[in-house]
C-alpha positions as CSV (number, residue, x, y, z in Angstrom):
1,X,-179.3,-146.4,43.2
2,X,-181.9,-148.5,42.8
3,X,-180.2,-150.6,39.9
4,X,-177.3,-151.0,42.2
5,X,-179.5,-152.3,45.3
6,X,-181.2,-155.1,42.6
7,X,-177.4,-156.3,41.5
8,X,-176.2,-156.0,45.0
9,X,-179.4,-158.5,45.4
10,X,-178.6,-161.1,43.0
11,X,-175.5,-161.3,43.4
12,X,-176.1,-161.9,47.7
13,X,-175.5,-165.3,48.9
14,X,-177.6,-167.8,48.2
15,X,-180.6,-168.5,50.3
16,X,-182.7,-171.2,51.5
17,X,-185.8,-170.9,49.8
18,X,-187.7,-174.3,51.4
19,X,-186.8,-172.4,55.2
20,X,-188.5,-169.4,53.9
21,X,-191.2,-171.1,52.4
22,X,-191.9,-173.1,55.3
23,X,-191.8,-169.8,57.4
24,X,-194.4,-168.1,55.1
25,X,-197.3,-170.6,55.6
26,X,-200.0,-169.1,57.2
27,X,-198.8,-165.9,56.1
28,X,-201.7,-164.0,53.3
29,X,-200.0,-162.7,49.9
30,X,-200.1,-159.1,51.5
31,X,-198.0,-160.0,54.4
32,X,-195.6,-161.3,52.1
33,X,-195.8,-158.2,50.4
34,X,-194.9,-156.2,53.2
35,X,-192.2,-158.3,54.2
36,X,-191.1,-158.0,50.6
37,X,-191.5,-154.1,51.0
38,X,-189.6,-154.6,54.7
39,X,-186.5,-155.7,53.2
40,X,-186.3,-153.7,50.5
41,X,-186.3,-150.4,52.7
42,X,-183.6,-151.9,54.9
43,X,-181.5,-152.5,52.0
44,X,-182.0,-149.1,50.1
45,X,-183.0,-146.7,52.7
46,X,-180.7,-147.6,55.3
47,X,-177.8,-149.4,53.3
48,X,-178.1,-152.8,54.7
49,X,-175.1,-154.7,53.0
50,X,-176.8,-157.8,52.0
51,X,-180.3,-159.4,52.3
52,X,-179.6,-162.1,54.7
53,X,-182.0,-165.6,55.0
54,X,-182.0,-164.9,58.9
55,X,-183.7,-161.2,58.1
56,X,-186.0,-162.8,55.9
57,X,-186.7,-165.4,58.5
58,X,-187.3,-162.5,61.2
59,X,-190.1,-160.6,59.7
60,X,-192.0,-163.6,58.5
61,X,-192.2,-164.3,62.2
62,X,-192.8,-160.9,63.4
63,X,-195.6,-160.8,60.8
64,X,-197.3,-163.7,62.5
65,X,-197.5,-162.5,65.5
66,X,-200.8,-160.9,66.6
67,X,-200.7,-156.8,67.8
């Protein structure tokens, strides 16, 4: 399954990494990770069809945002 999930990845439309990029400053190499680790249980655990920039977008802002 997981095989599947990373072609399933690749194969998504194609995203706008400079957006993302820009959305990401501030943010430390862990929160990335997590975000990273965020996305990757949407798509696998609950069958998210596709990893969208707009999801991406939404947990690098939720991950700036203080508790």
């Amino acid at each position: 399954m997981y095989k599947k999930a990373l072609l399933q990845l690749r194969k998504s439309k194609s995203l706008n990494f400079n957006e993302i990029a820009q959305s990401s400053i501030g943010l430390s190499f862990a929160e990335i990770h997590r975000i990273c680790d965020d996305i990757t249980k949407d798509f696998i655990v609950y069958g998210s069809d596709d990893v969208t920039e707009e999801k991406i977008l939404y947990y690098a802002e939720t991950r700036k945002q203080p508790f």
